[in-house]
KOLPARO-990730 format. One record per residue (C-alpha): residue in one letter; x, y, z; residue number from 0. Coordinates in nm, 4 decimals, decimal comma. Layout:
- residuo; east; north; up; num
- a; X; Y; Z; NUM;
...
This chain:
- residuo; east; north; up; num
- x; -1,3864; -1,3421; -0,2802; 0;
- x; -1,6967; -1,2295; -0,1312; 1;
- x; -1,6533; -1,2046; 0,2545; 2;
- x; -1,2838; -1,2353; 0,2354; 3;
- x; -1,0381; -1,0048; 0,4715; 4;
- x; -0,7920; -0,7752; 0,3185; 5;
- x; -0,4714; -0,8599; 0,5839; 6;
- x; -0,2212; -0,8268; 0,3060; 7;
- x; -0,0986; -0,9186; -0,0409; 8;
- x; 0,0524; -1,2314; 0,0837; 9;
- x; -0,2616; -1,3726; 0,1748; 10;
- x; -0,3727; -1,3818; -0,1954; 11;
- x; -0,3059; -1,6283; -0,4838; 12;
- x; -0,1613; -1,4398; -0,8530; 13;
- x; -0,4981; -1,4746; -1,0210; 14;
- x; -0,6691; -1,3223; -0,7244; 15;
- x; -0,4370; -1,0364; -0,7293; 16;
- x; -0,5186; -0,9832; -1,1077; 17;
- x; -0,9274; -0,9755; -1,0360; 18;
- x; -0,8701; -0,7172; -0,8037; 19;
- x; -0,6405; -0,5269; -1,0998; 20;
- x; -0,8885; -0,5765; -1,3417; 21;
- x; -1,1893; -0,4607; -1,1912; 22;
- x; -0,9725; -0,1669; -1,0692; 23;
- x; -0,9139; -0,0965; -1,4528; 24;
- x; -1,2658; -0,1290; -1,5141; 25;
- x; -1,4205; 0,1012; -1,2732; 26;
- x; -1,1417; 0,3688; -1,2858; 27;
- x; -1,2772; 0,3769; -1,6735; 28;
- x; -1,6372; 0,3608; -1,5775; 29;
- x; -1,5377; 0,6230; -1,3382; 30;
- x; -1,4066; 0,8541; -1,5916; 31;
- x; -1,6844; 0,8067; -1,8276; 32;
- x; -1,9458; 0,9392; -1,5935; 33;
- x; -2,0783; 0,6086; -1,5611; 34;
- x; -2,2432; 0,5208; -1,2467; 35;
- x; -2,0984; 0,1700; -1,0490; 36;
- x; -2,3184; 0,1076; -0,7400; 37;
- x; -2,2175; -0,2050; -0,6858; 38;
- x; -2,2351; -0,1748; -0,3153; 39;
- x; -2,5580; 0,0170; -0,3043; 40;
- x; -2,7177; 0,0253; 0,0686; 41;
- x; -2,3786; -0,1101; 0,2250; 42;
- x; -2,1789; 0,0508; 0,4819; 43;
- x; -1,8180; 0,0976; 0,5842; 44;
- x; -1,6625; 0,1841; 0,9243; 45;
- x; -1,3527; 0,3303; 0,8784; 46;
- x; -1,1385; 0,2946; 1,1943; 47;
- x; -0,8960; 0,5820; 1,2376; 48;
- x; -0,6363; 0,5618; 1,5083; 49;
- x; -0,3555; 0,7405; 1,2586; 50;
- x; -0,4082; 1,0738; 1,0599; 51;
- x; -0,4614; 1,0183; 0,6661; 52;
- x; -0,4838; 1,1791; 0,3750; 53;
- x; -0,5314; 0,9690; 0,0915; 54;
- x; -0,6633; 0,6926; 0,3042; 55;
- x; -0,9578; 0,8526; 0,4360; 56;
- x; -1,0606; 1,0608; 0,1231; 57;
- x; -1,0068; 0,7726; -0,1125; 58;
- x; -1,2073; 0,5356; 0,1268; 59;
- x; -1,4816; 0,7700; 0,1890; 60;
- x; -1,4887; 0,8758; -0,1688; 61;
- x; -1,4875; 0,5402; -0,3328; 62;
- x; -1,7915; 0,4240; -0,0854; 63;
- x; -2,0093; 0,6602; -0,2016; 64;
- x; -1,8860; 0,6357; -0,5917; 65;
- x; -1,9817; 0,2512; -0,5160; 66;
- x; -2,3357; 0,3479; -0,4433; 67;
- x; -2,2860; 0,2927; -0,0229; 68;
- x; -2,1929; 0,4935; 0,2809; 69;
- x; -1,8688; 0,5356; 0,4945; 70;
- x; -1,8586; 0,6198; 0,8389; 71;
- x; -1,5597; 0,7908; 0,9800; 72;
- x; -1,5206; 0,6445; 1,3010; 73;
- x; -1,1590; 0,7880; 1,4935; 74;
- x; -0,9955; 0,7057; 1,8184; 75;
- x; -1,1813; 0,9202; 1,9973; 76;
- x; -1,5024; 0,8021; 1,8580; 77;
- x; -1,4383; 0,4259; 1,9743; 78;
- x; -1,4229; 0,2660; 2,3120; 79;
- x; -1,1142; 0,1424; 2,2056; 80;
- x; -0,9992; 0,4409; 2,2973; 81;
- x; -1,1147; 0,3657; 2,6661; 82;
- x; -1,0528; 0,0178; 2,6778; 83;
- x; -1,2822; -0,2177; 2,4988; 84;
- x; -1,0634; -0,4860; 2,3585; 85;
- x; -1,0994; -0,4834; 1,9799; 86;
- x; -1,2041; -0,8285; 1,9707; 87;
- x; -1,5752; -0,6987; 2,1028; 88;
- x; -1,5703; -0,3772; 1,9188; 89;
- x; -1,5477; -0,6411; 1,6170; 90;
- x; -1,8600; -0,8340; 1,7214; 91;
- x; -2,0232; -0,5154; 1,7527; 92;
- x; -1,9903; -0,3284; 1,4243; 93;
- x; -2,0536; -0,6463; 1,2692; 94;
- x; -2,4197; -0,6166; 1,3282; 95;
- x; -2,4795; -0,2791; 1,2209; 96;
- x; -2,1879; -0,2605; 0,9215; 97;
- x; -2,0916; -0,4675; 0,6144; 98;
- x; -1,7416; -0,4201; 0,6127; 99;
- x; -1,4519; -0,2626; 0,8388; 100;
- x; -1,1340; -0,0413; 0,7320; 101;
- x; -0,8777; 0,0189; 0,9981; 102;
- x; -0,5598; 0,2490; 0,9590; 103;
- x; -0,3526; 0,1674; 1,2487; 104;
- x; -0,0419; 0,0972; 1,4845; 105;
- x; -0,0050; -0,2433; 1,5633; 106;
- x; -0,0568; -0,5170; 1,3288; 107;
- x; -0,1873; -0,7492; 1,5844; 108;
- x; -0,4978; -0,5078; 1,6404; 109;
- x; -0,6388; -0,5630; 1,2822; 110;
- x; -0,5390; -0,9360; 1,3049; 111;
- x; -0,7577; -0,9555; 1,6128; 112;
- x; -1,0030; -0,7219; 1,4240; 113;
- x; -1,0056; -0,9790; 1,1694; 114;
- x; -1,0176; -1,2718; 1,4112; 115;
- x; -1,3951; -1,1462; 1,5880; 116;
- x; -1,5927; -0,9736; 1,2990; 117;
- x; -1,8384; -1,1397; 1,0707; 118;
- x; -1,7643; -0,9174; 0,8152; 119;
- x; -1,4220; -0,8152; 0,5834; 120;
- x; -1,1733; -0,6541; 0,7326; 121;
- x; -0,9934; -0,4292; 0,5007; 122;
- x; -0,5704; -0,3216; 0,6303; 123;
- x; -0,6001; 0,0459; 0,5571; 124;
- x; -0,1986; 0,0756; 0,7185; 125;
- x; -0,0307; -0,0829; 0,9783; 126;
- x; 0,3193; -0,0117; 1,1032; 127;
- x; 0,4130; -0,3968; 0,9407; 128;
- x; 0,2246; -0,4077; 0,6185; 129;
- x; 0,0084; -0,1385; 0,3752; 130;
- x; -0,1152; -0,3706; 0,1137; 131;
- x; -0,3836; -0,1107; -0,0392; 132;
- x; -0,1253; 0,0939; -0,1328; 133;
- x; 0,1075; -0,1569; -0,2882; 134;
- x; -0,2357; -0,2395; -0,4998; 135;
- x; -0,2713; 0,1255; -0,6270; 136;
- x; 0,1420; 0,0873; -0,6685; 137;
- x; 0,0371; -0,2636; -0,9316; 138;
- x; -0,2218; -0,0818; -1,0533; 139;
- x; 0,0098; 0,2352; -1,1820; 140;
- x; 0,2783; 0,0094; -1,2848; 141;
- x; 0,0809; -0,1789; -1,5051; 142;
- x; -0,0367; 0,1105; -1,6646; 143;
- x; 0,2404; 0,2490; -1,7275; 144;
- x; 0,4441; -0,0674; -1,7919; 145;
- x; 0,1434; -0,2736; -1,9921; 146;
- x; 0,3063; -0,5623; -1,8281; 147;
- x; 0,4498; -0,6322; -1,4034; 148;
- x; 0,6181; -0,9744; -1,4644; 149;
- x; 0,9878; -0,9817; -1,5090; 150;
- x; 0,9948; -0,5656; -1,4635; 151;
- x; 1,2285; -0,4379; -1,1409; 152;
- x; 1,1202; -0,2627; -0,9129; 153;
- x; 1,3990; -0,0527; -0,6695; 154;
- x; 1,2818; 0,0495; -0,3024; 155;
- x; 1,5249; 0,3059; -0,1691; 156;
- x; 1,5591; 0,4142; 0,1578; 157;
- x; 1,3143; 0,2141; 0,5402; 158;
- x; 1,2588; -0,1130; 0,5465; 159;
- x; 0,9012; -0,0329; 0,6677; 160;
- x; 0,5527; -0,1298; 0,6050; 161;
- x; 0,5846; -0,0155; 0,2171; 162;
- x; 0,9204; -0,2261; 0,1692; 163;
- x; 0,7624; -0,5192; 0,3376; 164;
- x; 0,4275; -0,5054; 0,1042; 165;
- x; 0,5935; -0,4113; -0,2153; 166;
- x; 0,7904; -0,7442; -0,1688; 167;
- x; 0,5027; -0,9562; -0,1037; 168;
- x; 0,3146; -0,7573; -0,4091; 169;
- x; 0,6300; -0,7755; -0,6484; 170;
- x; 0,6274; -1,1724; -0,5219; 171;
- x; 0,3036; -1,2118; -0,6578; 172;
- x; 0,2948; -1,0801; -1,0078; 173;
- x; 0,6426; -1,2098; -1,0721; 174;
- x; 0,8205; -0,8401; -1,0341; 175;
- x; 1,1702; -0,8465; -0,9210; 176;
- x; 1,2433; -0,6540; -0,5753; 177;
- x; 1,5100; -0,5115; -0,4612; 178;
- x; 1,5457; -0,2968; -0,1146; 179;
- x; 1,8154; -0,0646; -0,0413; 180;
- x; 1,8577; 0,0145; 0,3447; 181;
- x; 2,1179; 0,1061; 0,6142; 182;
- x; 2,1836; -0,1490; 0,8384; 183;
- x; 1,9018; -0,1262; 1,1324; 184;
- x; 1,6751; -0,0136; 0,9152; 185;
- x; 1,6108; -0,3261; 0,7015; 186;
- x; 1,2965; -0,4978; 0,6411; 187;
- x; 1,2352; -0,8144; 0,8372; 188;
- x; 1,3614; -1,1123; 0,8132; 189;
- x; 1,0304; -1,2947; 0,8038; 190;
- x; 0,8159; -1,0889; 0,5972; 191;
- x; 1,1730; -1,1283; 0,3289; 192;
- x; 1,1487; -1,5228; 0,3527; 193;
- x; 0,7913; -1,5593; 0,3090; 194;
- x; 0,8255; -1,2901; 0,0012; 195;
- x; 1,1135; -1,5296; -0,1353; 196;
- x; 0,8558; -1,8279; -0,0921; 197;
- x; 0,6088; -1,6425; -0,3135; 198;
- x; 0,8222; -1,5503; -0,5567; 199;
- x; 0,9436; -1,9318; -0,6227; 200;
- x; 0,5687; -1,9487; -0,7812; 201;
- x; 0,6334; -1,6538; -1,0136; 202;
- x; 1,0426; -1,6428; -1,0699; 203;
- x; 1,0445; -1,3385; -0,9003; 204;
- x; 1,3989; -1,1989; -0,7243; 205;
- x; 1,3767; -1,0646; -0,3838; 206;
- x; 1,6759; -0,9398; -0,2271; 207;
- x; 1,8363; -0,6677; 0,0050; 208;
- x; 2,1093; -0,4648; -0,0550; 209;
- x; 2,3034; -0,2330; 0,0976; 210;
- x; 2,3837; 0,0313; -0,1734; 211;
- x; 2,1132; 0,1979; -0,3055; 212;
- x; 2,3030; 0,2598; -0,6800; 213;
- x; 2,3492; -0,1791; -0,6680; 214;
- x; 1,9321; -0,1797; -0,5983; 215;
- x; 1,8617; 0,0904; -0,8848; 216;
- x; 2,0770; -0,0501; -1,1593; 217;
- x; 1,8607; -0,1070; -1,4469; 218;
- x; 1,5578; -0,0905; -1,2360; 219;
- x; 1,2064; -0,0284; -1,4201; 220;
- x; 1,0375; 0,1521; -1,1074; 221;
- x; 1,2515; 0,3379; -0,8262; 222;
- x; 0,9799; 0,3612; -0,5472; 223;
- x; 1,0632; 0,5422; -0,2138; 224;
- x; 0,9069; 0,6262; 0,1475; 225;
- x; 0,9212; 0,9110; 0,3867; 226;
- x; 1,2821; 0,8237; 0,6080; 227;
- x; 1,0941; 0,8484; 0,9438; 228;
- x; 0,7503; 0,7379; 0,9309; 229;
- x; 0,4684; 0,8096; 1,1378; 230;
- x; 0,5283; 0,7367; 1,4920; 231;
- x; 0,9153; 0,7839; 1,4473; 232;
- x; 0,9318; 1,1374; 1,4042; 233;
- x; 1,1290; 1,2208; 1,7256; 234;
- x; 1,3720; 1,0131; 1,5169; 235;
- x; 1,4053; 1,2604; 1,2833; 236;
- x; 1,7582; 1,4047; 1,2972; 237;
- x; 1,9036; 1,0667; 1,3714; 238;
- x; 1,7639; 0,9357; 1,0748; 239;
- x; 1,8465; 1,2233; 0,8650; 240;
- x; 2,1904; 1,1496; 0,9277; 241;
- x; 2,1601; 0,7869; 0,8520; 242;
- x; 1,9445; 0,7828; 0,5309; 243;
- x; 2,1265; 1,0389; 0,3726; 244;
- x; 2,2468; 0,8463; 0,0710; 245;
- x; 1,9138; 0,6949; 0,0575; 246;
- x; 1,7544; 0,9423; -0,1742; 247;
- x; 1,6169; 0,9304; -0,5121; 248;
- x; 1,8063; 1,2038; -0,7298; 249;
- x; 1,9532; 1,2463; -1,0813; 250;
- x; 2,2573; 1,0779; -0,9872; 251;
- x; 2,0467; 0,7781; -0,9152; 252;
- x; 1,8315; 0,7909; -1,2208; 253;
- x; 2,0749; 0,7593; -1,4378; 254;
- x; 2,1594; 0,4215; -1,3201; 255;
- x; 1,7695; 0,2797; -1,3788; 256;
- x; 1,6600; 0,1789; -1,6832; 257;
- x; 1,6098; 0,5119; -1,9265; 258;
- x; 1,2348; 0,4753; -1,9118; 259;
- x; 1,1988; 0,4080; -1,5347; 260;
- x; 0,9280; 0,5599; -1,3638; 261;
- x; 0,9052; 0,6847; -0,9735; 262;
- x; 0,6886; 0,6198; -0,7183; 263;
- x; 0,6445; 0,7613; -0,3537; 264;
- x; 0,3545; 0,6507; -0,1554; 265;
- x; 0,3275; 1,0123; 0,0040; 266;
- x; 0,3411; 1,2532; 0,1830; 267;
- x; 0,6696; 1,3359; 0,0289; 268;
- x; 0,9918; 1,5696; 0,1463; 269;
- x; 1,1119; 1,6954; -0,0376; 270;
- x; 1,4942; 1,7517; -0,0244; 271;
- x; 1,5278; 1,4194; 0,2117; 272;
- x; 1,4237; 1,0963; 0,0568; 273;
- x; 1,3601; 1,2317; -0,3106; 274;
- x; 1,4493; 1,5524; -0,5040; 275;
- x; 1,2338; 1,8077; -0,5900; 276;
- x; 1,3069; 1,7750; -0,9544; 277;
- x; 1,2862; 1,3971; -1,0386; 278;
- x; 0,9477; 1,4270; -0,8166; 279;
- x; 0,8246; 1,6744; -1,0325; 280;
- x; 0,9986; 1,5663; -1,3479; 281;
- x; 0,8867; 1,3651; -1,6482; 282;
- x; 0,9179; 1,0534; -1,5294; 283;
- x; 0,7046; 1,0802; -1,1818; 284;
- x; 0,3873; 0,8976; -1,1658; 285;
- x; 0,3680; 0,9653; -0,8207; 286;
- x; 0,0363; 1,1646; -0,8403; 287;
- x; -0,1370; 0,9060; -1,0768; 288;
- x; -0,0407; 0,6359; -0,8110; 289;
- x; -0,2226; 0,8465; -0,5537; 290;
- x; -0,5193; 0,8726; -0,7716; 291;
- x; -0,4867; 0,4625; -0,8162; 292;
- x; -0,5659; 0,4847; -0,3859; 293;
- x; -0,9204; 0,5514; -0,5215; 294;
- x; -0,9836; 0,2811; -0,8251; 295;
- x; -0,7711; 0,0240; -0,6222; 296;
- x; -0,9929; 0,0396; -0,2677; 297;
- x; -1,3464; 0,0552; -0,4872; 298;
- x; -1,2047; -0,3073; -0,6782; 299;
- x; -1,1196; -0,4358; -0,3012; 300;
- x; -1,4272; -0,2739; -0,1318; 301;
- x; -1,6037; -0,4339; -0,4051; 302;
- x; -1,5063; -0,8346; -0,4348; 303;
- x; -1,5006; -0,8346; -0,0787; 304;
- x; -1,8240; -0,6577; 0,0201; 305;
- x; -2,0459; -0,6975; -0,3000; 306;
């Protein structure tokens, strides 16, 4: 998969998708052995920036260096993009003095074009359509937790957004059944839903949306839930407040999943709004070894594509 772009999960075959588990596997325990991995020793990362991030940025910049290479924190204000310069040169550009991009942005059509002009892989660190490196660390978790993703359920509660969108094409892939509960203008599109429901004929996978989040949860393996107004649509915040409401993951809800379900949030979480306090911080969270997963997930990308 050398030289390869990560776009998004779609774009990848089932036995891909597995190589990129594996290795995960394998350098998260190389990782905790003390065992050194530079697999991308002398190689360099520009990490484009024009959202904030947490986990994105230290799991990135982290993982580059744990790899043996170097990331460079480049952010809006660092770029001429900032001024101007279409993306398609500043591709051409960093392509002769990096080996690989990451971009966290707004609009998918910037990393497309990204994509499109550079010589080099182009890893989707977040767009407002898709956030396929977090749906890996999201495989990654359930597997460990699971031992096996094909035939499990997986419930998304609350936007149809970039998460509900990816975790369809990832579920799709490994055979995991989907199911997204949303309010009616919030759903995930209609596109991204039929070209999930095409991958999951190769796998026997169920994709569907729902309107009740209780119909979405029932015997669900994983209950897996985003922020209701994500970032850009803050000054949407009361309204959606209102409407999301009954899209929150609580006891009441648990007790509908399977008994051994697990839950996931992709973070930052409020609590009080789209998940409770106590099932986030309850037995059956594994929202903070999913985080982790950011890490162990990127290297295994960072290091099929760029190795």
């Amino acid at each position: 998969m050398k030289g390869r772009d990560f776009l998004s999960i779609h774009d990848f075959t089932t036995e891909e998708i597995y190589r990129f588990l594996d290795l995960a596997d394998a350098l998260k325990a190389k990782q905790k052995r003390g065992e050194e991995h530079h697999i991308l020793q002398g190689k360099t990362l520009g990490m484009i920036f024009q959202k904030a991030s947490t986990r994105t940025r230290v799991s990135f910049e982290t993982g580059m260096w744990q790899l043996g290479g170097y990331a460079l924190f480049l952010s809006a204000g660092d770029l001429q993009i900032g001024r101007g310069e279409p993306v398609a040169d500043t591709a051409r550009v960093l392509s002769r003095y990096v080996d690989g991009i990451m971009i966290r942005t707004y609009a998918h059509n910037d990393v497309l074009q990204l994509a499109k002009y550079a010589d080099i892989p182009v890893i989707n660190g977040l767009t407002d359509l898709l956030h396929p490196c977090q749906v890996m660390a999201d495989l990654m978790t359930a597997r460990e937790y699971k031992k096996e993703l094909k035939g499990l359920k997986l419930a998304y509660i609350g936007d149809g957004n970039n998460m509900a969108h990816e975790l369809m094409f990832g579920g799709a892939k490994v055979g995991m059944h989907v199911s997204i509960a949303s309010p009616a203008g919030y759903k995930p599109l209609d596109a991204v839903v039929g070209q999930a429901r095409e991958d999951a004929k190769l796998t026997g996978a169920r994709i569907e949306v729902v309107d009740d989040p209780f119909d979405a949860a029932a015997g669900a393996d994983v209950l897996y839930t985003d922020v209701w107004a994500s970032m850009g649509h803050e000054q949407e915040q009361i309204k959606r407040a209102a409407v999301f409401k009954a899209y929150q993951i609580n006891a009441a809800l648990m007790k509908v999943a399977a008994r051994d379900a697990m839950v996931m949030h992709c973070l930052p979480a409020h609590r009080g709004e789209e998940i409770t306090a106590e099932v986030m911080e309850g037995p059956q969270s594994a929202i903070f070894d999913e985080a982790e997963n950011r890490l162990h997930a990127q290297k295994a990308i960072m290091a099929l594509l760029m190795g």
